[in-house]
ZAVOMAR-842571 format. One record per residue (C-alpha): residue in three letters; x, y, z. Coordinates in nm, 3 decimals. Each point is the difference from the previous one (the first is absolute). Example, Ala and Ser with C-alpha at 12.3 -4.5 7.8 and 13.67 -1.06 7.14 Angstrom:
<rs>
+------+---------+---------+---------+
! type !      c1 !      c2 !      c3 !
+------+---------+---------+---------+
!  ALA !   1.230 !  -0.450 !   0.780 !
!  SER !   0.137 !   0.344 !  -0.066 !
+------+---------+---------+---------+
</rs>
This chain:
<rs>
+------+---------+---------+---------+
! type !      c1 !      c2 !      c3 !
+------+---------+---------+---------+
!  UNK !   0.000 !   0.000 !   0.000 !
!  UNK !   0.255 !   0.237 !   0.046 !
!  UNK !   0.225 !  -0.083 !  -0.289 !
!  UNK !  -0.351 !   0.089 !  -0.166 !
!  UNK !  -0.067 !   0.315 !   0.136 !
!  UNK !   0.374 !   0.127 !  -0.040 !
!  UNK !  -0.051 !  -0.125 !  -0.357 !
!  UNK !  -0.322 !   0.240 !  -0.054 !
!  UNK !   0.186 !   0.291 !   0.169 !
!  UNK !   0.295 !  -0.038 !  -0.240 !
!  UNK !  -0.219 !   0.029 !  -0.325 !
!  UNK !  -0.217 !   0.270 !   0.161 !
!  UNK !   0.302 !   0.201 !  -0.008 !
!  UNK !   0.144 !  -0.135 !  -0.296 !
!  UNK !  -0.341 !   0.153 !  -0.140 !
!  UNK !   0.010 !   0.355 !   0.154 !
!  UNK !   0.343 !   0.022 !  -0.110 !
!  UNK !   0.000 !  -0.108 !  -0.376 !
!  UNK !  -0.310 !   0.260 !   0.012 !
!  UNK !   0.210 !   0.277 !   0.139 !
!  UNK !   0.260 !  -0.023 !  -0.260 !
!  UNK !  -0.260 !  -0.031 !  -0.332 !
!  UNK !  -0.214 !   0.280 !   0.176 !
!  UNK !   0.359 !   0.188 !   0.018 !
!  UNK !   0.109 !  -0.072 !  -0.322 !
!  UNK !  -0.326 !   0.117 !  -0.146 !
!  UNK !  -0.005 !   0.346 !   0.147 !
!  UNK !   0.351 !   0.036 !  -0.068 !
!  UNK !  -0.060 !  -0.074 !  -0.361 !
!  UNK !  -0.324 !   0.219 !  -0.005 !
!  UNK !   0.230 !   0.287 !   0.146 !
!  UNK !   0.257 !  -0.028 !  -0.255 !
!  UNK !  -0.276 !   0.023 !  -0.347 !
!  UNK !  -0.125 !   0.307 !   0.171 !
!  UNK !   0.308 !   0.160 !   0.059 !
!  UNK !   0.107 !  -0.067 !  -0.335 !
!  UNK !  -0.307 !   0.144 !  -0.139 !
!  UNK !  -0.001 !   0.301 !   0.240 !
!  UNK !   0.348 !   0.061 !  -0.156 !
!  UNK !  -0.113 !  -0.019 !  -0.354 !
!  UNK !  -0.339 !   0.232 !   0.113 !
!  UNK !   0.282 !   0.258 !   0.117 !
!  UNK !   0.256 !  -0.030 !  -0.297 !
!  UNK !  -0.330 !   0.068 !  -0.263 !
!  UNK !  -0.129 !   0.310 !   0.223 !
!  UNK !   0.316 !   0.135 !  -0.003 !
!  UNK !   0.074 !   0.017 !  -0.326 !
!  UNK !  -0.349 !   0.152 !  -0.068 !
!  UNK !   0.071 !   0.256 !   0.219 !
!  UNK !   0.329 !   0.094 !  -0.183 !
!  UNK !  -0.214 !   0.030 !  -0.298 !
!  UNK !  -0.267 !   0.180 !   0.138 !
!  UNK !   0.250 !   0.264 !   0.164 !
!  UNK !   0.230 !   0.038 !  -0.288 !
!  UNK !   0.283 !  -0.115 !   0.218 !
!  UNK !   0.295 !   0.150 !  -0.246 !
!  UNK !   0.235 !  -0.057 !   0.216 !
!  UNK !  -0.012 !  -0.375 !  -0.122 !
!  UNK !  -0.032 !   0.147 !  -0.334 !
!  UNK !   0.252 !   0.303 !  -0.058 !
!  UNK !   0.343 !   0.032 !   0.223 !
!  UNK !  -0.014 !   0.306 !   0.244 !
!  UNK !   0.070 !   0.382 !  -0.082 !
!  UNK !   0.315 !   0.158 !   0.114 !
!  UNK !  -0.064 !   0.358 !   0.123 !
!  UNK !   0.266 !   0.239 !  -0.170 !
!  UNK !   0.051 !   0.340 !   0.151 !
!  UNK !  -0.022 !   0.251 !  -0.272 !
!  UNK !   0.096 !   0.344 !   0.107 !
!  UNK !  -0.125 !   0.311 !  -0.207 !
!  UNK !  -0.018 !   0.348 !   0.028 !
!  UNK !  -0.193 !   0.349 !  -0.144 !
!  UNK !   0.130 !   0.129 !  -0.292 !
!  UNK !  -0.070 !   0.389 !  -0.067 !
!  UNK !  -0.374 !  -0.112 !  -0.220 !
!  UNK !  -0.063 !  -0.184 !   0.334 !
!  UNK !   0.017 !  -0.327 !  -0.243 !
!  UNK !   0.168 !  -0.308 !   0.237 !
!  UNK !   0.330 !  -0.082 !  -0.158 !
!  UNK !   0.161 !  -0.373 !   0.063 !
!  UNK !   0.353 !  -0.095 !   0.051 !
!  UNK !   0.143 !  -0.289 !  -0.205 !
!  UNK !  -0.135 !  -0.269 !   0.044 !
!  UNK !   0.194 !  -0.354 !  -0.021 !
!  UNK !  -0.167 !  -0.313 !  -0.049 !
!  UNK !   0.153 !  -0.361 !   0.036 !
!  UNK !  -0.005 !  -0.266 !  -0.241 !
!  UNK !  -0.158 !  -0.255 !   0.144 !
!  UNK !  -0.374 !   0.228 !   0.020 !
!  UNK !   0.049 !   0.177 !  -0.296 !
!  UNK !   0.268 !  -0.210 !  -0.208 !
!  UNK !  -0.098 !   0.248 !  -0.384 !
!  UNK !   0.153 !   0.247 !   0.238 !
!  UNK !   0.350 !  -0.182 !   0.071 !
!  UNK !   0.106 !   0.279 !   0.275 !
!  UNK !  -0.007 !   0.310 !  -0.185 !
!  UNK !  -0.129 !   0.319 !   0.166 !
!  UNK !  -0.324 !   0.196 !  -0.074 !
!  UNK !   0.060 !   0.378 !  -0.087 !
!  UNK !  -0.229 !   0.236 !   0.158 !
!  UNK !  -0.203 !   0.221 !  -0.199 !
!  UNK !  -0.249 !   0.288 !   0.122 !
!  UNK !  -0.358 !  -0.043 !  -0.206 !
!  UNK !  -0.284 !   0.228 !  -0.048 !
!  UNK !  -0.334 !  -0.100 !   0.101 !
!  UNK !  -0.234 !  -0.069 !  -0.319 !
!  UNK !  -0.286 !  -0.191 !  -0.083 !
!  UNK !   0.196 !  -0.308 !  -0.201 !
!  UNK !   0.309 !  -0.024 !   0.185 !
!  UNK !   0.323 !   0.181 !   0.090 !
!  UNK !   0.218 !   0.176 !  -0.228 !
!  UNK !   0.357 !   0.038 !   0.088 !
!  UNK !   0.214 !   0.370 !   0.014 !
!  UNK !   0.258 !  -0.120 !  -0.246 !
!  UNK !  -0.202 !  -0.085 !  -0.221 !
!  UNK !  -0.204 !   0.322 !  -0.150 !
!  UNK !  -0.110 !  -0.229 !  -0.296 !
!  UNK !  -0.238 !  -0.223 !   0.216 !
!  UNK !  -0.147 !   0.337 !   0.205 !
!  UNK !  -0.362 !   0.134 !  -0.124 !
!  UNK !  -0.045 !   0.320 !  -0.153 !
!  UNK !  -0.326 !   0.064 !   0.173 !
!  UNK !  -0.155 !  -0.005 !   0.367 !
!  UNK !  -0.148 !  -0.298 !   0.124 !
!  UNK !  -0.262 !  -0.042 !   0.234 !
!  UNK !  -0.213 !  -0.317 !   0.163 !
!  UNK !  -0.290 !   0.173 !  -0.037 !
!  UNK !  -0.147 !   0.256 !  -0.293 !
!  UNK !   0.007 !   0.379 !   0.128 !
!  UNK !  -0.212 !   0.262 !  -0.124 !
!  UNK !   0.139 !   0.350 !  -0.010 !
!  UNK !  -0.194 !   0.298 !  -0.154 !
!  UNK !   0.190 !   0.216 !  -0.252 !
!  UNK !  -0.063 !   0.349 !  -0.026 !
!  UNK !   0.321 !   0.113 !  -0.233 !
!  UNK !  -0.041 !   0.039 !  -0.353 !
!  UNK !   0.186 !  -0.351 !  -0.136 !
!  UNK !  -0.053 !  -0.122 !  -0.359 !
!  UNK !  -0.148 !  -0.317 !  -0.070 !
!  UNK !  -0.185 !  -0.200 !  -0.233 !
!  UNK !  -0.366 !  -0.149 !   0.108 !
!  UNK !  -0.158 !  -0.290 !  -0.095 !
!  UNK !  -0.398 !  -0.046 !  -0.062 !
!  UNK !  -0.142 !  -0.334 !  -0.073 !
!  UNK !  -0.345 !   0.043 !  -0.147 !
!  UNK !  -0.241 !  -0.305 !   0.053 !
!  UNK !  -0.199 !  -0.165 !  -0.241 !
!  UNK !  -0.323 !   0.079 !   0.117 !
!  UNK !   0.033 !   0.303 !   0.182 !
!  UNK !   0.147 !   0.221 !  -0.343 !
!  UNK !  -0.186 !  -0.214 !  -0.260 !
!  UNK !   0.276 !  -0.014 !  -0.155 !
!  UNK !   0.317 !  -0.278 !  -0.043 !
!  UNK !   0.208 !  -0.041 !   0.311 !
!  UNK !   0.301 !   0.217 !  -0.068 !
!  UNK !   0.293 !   0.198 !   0.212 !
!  UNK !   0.011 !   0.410 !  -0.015 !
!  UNK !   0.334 !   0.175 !   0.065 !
!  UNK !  -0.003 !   0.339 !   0.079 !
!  UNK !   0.242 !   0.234 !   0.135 !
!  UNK !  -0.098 !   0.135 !   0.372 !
!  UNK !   0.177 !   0.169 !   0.278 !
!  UNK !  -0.013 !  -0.074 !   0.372 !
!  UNK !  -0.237 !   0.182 !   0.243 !
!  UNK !  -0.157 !  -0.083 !   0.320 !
!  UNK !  -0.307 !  -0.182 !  -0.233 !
!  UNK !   0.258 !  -0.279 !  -0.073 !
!  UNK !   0.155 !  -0.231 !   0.280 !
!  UNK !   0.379 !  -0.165 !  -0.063 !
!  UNK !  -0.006 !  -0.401 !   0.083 !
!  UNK !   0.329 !  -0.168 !   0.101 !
!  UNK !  -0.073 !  -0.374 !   0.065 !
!  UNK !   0.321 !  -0.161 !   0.064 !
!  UNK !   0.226 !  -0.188 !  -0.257 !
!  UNK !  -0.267 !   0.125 !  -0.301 !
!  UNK !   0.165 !   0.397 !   0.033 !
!  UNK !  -0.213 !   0.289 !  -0.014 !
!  UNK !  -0.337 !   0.026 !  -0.146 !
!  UNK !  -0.182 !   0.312 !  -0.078 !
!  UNK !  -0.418 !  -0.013 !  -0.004 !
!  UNK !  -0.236 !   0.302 !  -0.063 !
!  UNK !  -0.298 !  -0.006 !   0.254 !
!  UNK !  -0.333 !  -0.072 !  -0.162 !
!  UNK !  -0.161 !   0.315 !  -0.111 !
!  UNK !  -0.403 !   0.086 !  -0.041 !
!  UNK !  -0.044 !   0.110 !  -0.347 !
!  UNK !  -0.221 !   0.328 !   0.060 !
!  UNK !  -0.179 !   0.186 !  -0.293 !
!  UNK !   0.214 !   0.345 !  -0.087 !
!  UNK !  -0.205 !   0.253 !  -0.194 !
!  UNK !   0.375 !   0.075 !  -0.171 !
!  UNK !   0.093 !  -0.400 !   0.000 !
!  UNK !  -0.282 !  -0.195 !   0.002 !
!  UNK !   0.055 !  -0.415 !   0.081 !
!  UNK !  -0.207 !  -0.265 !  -0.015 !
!  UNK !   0.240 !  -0.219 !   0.261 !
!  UNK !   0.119 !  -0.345 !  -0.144 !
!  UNK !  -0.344 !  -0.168 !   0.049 !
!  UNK !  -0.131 !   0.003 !  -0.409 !
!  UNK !  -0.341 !   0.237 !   0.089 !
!  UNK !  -0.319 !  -0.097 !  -0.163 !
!  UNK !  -0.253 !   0.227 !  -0.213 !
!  UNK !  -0.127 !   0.239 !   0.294 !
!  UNK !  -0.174 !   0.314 !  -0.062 !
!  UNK !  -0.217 !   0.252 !   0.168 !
!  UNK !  -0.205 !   0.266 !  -0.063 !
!  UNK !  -0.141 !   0.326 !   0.220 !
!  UNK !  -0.315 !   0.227 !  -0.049 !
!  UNK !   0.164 !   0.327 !  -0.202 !
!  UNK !  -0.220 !   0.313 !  -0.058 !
!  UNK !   0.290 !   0.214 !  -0.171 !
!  UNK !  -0.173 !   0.043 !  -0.325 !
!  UNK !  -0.274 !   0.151 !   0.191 !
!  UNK !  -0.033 !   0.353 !   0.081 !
!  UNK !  -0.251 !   0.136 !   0.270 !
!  UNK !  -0.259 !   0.247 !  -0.135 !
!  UNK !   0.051 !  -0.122 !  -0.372 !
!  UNK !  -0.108 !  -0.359 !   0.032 !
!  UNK !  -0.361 !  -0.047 !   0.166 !
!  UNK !   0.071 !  -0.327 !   0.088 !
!  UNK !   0.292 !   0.098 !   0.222 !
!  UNK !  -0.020 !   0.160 !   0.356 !
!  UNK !   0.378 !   0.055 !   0.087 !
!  UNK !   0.212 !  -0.177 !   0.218 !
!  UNK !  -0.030 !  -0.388 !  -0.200 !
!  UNK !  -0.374 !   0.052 !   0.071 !
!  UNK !  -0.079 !  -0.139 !  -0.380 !
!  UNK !  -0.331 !  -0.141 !  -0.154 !
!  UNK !   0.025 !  -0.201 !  -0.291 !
!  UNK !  -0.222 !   0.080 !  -0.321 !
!  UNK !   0.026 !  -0.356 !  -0.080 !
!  UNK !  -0.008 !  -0.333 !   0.202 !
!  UNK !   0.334 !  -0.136 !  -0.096 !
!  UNK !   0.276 !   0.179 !   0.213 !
!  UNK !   0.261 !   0.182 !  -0.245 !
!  UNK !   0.215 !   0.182 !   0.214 !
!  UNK !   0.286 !  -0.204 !   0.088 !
!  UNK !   0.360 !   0.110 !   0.069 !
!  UNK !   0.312 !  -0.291 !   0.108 !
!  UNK !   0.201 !   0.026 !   0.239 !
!  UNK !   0.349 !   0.142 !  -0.028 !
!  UNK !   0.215 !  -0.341 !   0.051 !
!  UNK !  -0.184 !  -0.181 !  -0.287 !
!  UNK !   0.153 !   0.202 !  -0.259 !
!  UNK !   0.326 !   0.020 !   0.178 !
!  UNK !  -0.015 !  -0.375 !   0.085 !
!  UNK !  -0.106 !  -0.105 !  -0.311 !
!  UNK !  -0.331 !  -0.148 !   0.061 !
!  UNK !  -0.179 !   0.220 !  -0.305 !
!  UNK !   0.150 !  -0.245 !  -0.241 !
!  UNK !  -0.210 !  -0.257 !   0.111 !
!  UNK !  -0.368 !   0.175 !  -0.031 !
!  UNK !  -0.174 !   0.250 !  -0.201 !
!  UNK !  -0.284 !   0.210 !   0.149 !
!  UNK !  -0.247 !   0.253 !  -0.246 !
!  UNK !  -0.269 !   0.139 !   0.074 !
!  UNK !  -0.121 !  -0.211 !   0.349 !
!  UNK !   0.083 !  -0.320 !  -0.126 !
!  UNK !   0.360 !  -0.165 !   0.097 !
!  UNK !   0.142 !  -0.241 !  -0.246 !
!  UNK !   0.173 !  -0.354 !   0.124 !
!  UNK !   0.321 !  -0.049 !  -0.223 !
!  UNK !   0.119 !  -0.324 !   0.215 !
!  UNK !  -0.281 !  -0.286 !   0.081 !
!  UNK !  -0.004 !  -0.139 !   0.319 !
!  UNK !  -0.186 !   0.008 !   0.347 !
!  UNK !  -0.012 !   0.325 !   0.090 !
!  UNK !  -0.149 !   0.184 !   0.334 !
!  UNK !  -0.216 !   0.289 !  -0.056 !
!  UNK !  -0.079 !   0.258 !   0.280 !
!  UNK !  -0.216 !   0.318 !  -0.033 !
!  UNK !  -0.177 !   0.294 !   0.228 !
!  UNK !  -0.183 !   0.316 !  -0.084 !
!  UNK !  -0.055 !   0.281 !   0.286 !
!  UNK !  -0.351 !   0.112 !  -0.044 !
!  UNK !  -0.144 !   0.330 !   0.124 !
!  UNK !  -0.310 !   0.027 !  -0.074 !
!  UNK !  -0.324 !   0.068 !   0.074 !
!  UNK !  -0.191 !  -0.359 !  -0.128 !
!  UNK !  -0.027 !  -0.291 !   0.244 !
!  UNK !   0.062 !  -0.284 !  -0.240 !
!  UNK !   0.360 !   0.049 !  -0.133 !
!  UNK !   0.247 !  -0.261 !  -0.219 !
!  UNK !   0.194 !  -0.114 !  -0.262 !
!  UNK !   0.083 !  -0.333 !  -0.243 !
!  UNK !   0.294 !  -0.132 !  -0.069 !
!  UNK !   0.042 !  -0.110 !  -0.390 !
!  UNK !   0.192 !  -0.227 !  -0.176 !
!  UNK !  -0.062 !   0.060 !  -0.316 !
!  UNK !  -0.362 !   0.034 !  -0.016 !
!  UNK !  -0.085 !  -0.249 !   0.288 !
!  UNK !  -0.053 !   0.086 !   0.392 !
!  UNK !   0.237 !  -0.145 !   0.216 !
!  UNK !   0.009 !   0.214 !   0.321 !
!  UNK !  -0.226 !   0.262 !   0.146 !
!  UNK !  -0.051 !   0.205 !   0.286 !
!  UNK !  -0.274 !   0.148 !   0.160 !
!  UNK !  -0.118 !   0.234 !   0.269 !
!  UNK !  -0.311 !   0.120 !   0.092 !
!  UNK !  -0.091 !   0.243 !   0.250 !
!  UNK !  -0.362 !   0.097 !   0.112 !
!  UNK !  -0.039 !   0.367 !   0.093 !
!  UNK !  -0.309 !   0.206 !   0.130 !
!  UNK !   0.156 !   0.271 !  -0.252 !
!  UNK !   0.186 !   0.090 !  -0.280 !
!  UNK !   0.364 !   0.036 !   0.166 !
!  UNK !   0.386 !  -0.057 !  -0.122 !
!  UNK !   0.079 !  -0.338 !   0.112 !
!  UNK !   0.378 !  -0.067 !  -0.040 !
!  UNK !   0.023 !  -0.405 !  -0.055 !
!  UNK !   0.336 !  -0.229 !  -0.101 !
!  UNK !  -0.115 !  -0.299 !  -0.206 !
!  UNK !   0.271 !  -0.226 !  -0.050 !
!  UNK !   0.018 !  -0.358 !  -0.163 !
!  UNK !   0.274 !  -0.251 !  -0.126 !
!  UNK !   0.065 !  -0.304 !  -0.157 !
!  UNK !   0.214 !  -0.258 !  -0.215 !
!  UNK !  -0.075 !  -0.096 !  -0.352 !
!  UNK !   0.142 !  -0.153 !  -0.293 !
!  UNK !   0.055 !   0.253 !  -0.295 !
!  UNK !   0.103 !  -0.042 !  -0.348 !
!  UNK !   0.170 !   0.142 !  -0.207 !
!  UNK !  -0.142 !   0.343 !  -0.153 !
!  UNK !  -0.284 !  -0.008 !   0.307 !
!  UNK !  -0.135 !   0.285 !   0.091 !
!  UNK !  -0.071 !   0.151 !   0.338 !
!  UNK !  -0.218 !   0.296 !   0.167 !
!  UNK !  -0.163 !   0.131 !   0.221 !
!  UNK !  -0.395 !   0.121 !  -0.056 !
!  UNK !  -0.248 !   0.157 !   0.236 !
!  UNK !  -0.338 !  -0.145 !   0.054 !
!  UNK !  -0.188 !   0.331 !  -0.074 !
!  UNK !   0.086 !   0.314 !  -0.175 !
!  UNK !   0.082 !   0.329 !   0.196 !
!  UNK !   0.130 !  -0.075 !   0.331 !
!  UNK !   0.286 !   0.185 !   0.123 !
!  UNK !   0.329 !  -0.153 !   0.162 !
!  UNK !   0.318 !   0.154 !   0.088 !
!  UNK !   0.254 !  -0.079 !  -0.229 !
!  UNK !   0.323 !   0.091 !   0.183 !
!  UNK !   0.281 !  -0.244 !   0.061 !
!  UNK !  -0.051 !  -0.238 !   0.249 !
!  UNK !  -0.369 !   0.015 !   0.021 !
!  UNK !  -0.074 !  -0.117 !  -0.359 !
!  UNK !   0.219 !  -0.300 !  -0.129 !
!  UNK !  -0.002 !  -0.346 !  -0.182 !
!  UNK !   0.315 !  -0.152 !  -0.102 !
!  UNK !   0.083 !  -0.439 !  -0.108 !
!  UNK !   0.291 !  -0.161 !   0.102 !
!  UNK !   0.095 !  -0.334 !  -0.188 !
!  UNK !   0.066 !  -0.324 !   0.198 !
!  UNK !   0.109 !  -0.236 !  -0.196 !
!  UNK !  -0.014 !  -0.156 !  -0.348 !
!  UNK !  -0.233 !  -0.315 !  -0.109 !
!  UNK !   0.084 !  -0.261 !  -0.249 !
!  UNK !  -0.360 !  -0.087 !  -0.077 !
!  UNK !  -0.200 !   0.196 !  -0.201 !
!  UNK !  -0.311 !   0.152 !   0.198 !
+------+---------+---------+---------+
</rs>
């Protein structure tokens, strides 16, 4: 019984100890794989993180810091000594010195002192400056006329000028100097009438005009534009100064009332009359040719027979021809309106041409 019971102790141990050593081994073995693959997890993460950071220190060897001293020379332009470079960093160079050479700030680079070949003849500047001339300086300028503002073909105008306060000077860097005139309005001169670049259309107008009429003499006339006329169609028309100056006759013809379209096209039409007079139902037509195509009325009721001062005024665009006719007729014979300028008036102003035949 004993020898039994030793015998069972023996393997009991036998058993816890064999189990020990595998259950060693195993962690052991377990410890190394993860160490191994800790290492590898830190290897790879480093070398992300010298990517990620630009680590040029892997990459590029490190700078030496050279001591350069410089000083001021009288243009306040820093002026290097010599400079000598080894050949192992710069090996083109094979130990020869660098001459110093003071250089003048401009917008491409430096130019050196000695040589006056490479050194622009005119000022440079970063940025354009404007400077306002007032001398007298020759100089040529330059118009480009457009295409559809002139009517005519794109084209360049010299013309000789002189400089004045209405021109500005334009220096914008490496370019040089540029001279511009400032944009003028084109205003109508009674000695040098203009037009201004924009081509003008057919305009005319016309004003009330009494000259030929003398008070006392004609019955129909009361003096001061105060006119009554014998027949319905209104006669007495006068234009303005700046269509004869400008031009504008050429394109109509106007005898006896009735104003003749030379150019066809849509045209707009405006008219008033200044009555005075002592009838409450006042107005006129507008004719083209022998058709209506405005009119304006006024009536005005009264208890008695008064001078009633009344502006009738109408407008409107339409199409005329060529050879058309326009005028102006009352709707009743002998009423009196005052025909002064500015009171009495009817004028057409052409908008534009049509292609198809109205």
């Amino acid at each position: 019984m004993e020898d039994k019971s030793r015998l069972s102790v023996q393997n009991i141990l036998l058993f816890f100890c064999l189990f020990g050593f595998l259950s060693l081994s195993f962690i052991t073995c377990f410890n190394t794989m993860r160490l191994h693959r800790l290492e590898k997890e830190v290897k790879d993460l480093k070398e992300t993180m010298a990517v990620m950071t630009m680590d040029y220190s892997r990459i590029s060897p490190p700078r030496t810091k050279r001591d350069i001293e410089s000083t001021e020379d009288v243009e306040n332009l820093n002026v290097h000594k010599p400079l000598i470079f080894d050949n192992k960093r710069y090996p083109n160079l094979k130990g020869l010195s660098v001459t110093y050479m003071p250089a003048r700030k401009s917008f491409i680079g430096s130019y050196p002192l000695n040589n006056p070949d490479r050194i622009p003849n005119h000022s440079v500047t970063l940025k354009p400056s404007v400077q306002v001339s007032t001398s007298k300086v020759h100089f040529d300028h330059y118009v480009k006329r457009s295409f559809f503002k002139s009517g005519d073909s794109g084209m360049y105008d010299s013309s000789e000028n002189t400089a004045g306060p209405d021109y500005t000077v334009l220096n914008d860097g490496y370019a040089g100097t540029r001279k511009r005139n400032r944009q003028r309005l084109e205003t109508l001169d009674e000695k040098h009438p203009r037009t201004g670049r924009i081509k003008p259309l057919p305009t005319i107008h016309f004003s009330g005009d009494t000259s030929r009429y003398v008070y006392g003499t004609h019955e129909n006339f009361n003096g001061n534009g105060h006119l009554r006329h014998l027949q319905r169609t209104f006669i007495d028309w006068k234009a303005n100064n700046w269509v004869e100056k400008t031009g504008m006759s050429s394109h109509f013809n106007l005898e006896n009332g009735h104003l003749t379209i030379r150019e066809p096209g849509i045209y707009f039409i405006y008219a008033q009359i200044y009555y005075l007079d002592e009838h409450d139902q006042i107005g006129y037509r507008v004719y083209k040719n022998d058709d209506t195509i405005l009119q304006c009325t006024v009536f005005s009721n009264t208890s008695r027979r008064t001078m009633k001062g009344n502006t009738c005024y109408t407008a409107g665009a339409e199409y005329l021809a060529e050879n058309d006719k326009i005028s102006l007729g009352d709707l009743s014979d002998g009423r009196y309106s005052l025909f002064e300028p500015g009171k009495s008036f009817f004028g057409v102003i052409k908008l534009g041409d049509v292609r198809a035949r109205v």
